[in-house]
C-alpha positions, -999 to +999 in steps of 0.1 A: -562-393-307-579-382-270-604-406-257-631-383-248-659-399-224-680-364-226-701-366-256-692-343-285-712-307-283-723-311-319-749-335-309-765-311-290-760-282-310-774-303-343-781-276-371-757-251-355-732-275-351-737-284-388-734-251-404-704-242-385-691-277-400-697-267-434-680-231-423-646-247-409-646-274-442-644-236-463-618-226-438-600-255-440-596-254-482-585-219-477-557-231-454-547-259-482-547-230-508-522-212-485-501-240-483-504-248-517-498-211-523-462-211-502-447-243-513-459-255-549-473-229-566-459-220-599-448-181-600-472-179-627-500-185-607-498-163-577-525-135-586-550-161-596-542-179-567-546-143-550-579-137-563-594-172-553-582-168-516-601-135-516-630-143-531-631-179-509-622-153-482-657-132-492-679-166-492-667-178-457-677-145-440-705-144-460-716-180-449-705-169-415-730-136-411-762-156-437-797-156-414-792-191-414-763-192-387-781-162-373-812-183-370-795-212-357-776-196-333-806-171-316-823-204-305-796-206-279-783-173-273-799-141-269-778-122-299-777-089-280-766-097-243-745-132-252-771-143-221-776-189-229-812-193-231-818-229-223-810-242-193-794-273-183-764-276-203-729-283-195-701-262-191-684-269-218-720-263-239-720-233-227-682-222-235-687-234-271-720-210-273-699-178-260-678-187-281-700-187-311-715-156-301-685-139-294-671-151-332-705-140-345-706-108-328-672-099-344-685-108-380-717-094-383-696-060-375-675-065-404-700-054-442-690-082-467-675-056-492-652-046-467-640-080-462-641-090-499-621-054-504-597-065-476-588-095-492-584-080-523-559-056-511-539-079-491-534-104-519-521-077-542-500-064-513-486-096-500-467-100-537-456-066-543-445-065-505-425-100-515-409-079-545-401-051-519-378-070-500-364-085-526-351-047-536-352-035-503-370-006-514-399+004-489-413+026-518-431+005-536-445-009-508-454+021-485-487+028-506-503-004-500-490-005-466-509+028-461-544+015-477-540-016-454-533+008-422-562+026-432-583-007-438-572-015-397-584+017-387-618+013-402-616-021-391-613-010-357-641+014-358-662-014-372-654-040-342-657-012-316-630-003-290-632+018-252-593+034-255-574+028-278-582+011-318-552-014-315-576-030-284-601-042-313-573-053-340-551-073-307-585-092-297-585-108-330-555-130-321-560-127-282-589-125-269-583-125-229-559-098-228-565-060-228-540-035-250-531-019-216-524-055-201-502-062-227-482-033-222-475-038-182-470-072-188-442-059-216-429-031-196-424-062-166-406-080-195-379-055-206-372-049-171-361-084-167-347-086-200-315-057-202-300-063-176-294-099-186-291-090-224-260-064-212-249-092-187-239-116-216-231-092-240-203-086-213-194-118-211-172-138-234-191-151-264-185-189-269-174-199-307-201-211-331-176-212-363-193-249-364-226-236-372-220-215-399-199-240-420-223-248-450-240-282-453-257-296-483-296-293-491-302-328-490-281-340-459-300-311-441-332-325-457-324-363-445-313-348-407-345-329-407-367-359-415-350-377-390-354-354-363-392-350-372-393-390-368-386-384-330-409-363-326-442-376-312-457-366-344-484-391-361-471-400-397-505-408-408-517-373-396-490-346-409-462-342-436-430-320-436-426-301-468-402-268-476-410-238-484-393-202-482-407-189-450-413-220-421-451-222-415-479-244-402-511-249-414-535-277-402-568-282-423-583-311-397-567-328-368-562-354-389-544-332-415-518-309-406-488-294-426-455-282-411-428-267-436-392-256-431-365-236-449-328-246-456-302-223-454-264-234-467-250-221-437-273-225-411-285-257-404-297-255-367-322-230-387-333-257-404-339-284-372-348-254-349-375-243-374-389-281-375-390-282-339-414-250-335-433-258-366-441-294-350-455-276-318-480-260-338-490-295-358-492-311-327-516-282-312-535-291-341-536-332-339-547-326-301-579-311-309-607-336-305-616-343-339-652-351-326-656-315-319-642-301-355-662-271-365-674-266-327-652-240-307-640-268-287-622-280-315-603-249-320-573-232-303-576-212-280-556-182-295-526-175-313-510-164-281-517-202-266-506-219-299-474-195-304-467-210-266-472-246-280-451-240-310-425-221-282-424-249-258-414-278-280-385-253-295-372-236-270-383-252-239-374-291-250-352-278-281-327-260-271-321-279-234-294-302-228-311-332-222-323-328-259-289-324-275-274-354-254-304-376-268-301-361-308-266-345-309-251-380-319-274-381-348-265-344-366-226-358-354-233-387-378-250-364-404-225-335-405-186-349-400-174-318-393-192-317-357-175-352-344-147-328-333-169-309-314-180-318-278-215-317-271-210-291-243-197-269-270-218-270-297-244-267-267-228-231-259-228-221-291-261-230-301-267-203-271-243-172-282-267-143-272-263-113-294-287-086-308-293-100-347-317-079-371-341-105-383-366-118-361-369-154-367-333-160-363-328-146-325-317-158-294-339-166-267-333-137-248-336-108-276-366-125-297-387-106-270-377-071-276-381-078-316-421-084-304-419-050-287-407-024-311-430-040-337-461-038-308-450+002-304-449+005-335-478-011-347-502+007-321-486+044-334-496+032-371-527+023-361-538+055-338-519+077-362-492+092-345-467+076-367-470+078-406-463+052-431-435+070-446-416+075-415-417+041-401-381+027-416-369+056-398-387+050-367-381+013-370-340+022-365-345+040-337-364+016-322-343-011-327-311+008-323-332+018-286-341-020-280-312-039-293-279-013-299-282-022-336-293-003-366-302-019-400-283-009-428-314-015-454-349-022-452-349-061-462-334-064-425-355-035-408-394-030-415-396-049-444-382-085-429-416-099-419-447-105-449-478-102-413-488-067-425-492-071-457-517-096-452-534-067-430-523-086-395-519-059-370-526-071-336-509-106-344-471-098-334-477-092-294-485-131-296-453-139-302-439-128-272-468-136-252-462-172-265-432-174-250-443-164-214-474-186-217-448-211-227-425-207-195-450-209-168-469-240-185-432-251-183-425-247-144-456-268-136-447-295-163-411-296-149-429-298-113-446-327-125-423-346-140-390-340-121-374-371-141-382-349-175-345-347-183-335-384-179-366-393-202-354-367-227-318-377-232-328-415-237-353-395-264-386-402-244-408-373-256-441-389-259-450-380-223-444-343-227-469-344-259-494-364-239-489-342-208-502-306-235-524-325-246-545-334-215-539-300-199-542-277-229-548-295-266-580-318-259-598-291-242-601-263-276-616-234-264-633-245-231-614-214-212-593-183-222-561-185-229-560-167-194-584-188-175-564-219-193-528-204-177-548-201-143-563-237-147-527-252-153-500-233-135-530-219-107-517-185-118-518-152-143-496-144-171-466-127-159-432-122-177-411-130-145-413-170-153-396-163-187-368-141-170-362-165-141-361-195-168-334-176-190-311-163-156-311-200-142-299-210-178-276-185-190-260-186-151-247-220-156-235-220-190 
């Protein structure tokens, strides 16, 4: 773990530092019933499970809003102006108190009943939405995804907004940006996108017949255990487990979960999956565990971890000096690629071409997946678009975005399970992951210029220790913007992520 030589802020903070203690050990048994939830959980027990994660749900913000933590926290911060009372303290004291009172702020807006009601919904939702896909019939989901539109709305009249009521749902999951600085910073990236996207869908697309061949569960199993073991993951720290949907969940810095999916015929899904699922678990393991249940023992946002997750995947994953180091290994593991040349498979593990499902795009189109859902989303939210109309709206939009037009709604509005758990406001971190992720890059790269002949010999210990001095050990000390500025000494703009594909895709 980080040798700190700053004394942790929960000494200071004593009984505010406690209760938020007992609050994150809550949190963290909701994340395990989660897990627990997605990868053992008998179909039998899904609504009980369902109605334990809401009513855990209820006590948490419950515990979170009690005059107790009110109290505690009013002997350091005025509650109404956010202004520190005591003098004396250190930056990072004073971060974690904004912090607080920023969290606080947000809670005390939300009545329990809502939140207890909330839950409720979205754990009834969340399974019939599951049984939706598996029909692909929108119907019988479209009237719970109307309750839980409805539930955002009042949700964002509860939190309080200046334009527009997607501003309070977005600064749930990122804080430092505004709705309309999102949508310049969007606009920037589809600009710089199309032309590239119609570039190489001009171009001749290289064969990946080689990574649709199938390849058995457990081989894929064994190559993804191996590749996890390169990783500079900690063993005694985090696990790799499967489960439907790939996700991470971390319930302590010492405790974190990844989980990965096989599919017959697509095992790069499989090792690509691993790869962005360890960026989150290492995120997680770089927290200073002397600061758990302190604000500087959190990430920053979901925009900042998405960036993490991003970076080790894309950024590390999919270069060459990666594939020279660990395509000898999956050579050895699947036969049938010892006949392919690594400057091959590395071509086709880059075919660009617009796909309908999210979590299986390219590089270059993931991006515009993030944007019809963020258009979308914001015309659900301020009413413009209804519910029923939104598998329709959906087509256009992607047929707009991406030339393609699903053919049922398994592969169109129903593909992703975010708003049936009631998370509007989270999918514009995706893509913002991705250009937090490029410009943390460039100033890594600018760093380390030998990064690519450490990496093919399989050196990647320095690239986790390099995130986690600049970005992991410091939790929520600075925005996710004031972090960017901090590292790469500039704002978030989409024109590192466009310059980063070009220079790629140019020399393919």
């Amino acid at each position: 773990m980080v040798e700190h030589t700053q004394k942790p802020v929960s000494l200071r903070f004593g009984k505010l530092a406690t209760l938020s203690k007992e609050i994150h050990t809550w949190q963290s048994i909701l994340s395990l019933l989660h897990w627990d939830q997605e990868t053992y959980l008998p179909q039998g027990g899904i609504v009980p499970r369902s109605e334990q994660i809401a009513q855990l749900s209820h006590l948490i913000h419950q515990k979170r809003t009690a005059p107790a933590f009110r109290r505690e926290l009013g002997e350091w911060v005025d509650l109404k102006t956010g202004r520190i009372k005591k003098k004396g303290l250190s930056f990072r004291e004073r971060s974690a108190l904004a912090e607080w009172h920023r969290d606080w702020l947000r809670d005390t807006r939300l009545p329990a009943s809502f939140v207890k009601k909330f839950s409720e919904l979205t754990a009834q939702a969340s399974n019939v939405w599951a049984e939706a896909k598996r029909q692909n019939n929108f119907s019988l989901f479209a009237p719970f995804l109307e309750k839980i539109v409805a539930y955002n709305q009042k949700k964002a009249e509860l939190l309080g907004f200046e334009k527009h009521p997607y501003e309070a749902l977005l600064l749930t999951y990122e804080p430092s940006l505004s709705a309309r600085a999102i949508e310049k910073i969007f606009a920037e990236l589809e600009k710089g996108l199309r032309p590239l996207l119609n570039s190489l869908l001009d171009a001749i697309s290289p064969d990946t017949s080689f990574l649709e061949k199938r390849v058995g569960d457990d081989k894929q199993w064994a190559l993804g255990e191996l590749l996890a073991s390169k990783l500079p993951l900690d063993p005694s720290y985090s696990r790799l487990d499967r489960s439907v949907h790939p996700f991470s969940t971390a319930m302590h810095p010492q405790d974190s979960r990844i989980t990965t999916r096989i599919l017959p015929n697509r095992f790069l899904s499989n090792l690509l999956a691993i790869l962005h699922e360890a960026g989150h678990s290492l995120y997680e393991m770089g927290l200073p565990a002397e600061e758990f249940g302190t604000p500087l023992g959190e990430a920053v946002s979901l925009s900042i971890h998405e960036s993490q997750s991003r970076f080790w995947e894309t950024f590390i994953g999919l270069s060459l000096p990666f594939w020279k180091f660990f395509y000898p290994f999956v050579q050895e593991a699947i036969p049938h690629l010892q006949k392919v040349p690594l400057l091959a498979f590395y071509r086709g593990i880059h075919r660009v071409h617009p796909s309908f499902i999210r979590i299986e795009a390219d590089e270059v189109t993931y991006p515009l997946h993030i944007l019809l859902r963020f258009d979308l989303e914001k015309r659900l939210i301020d009413g413009t678009l209804r519910v029923n109309d939104l598998p329709e709206a959906w087509n256009q939009k992607m047929h707009s975005l991406l030339g393609i037009t699903p053919s049922h709604a398994g592969e169109g509005c129903l593909q992703d399970i975010h708003w049936s758990l009631g998370s509007f406001g989270y999918f514009p971190t995706y893509a913002l992951g991705n250009l937090f992720a490029a410009q943390f890059f460039q100033t890594f790269t600018k760093e380390h210029r030998d990064w690519e002949k450490r990496v093919e010999k399989g050196d990647l210990l320095f690239i986790r220790d390099w995130l986690r001095k600049n970005i992991h050990s410091l939790g929520k000390t600075y925005s996710g913007e004031e972090l960017l500025e901090r590292v790469t000494g500039a704002p978030l703009s989409a024109k590192p992520y466009c310059a980063y594909l070009q220079a790629k895709y140019k020399n393919l």
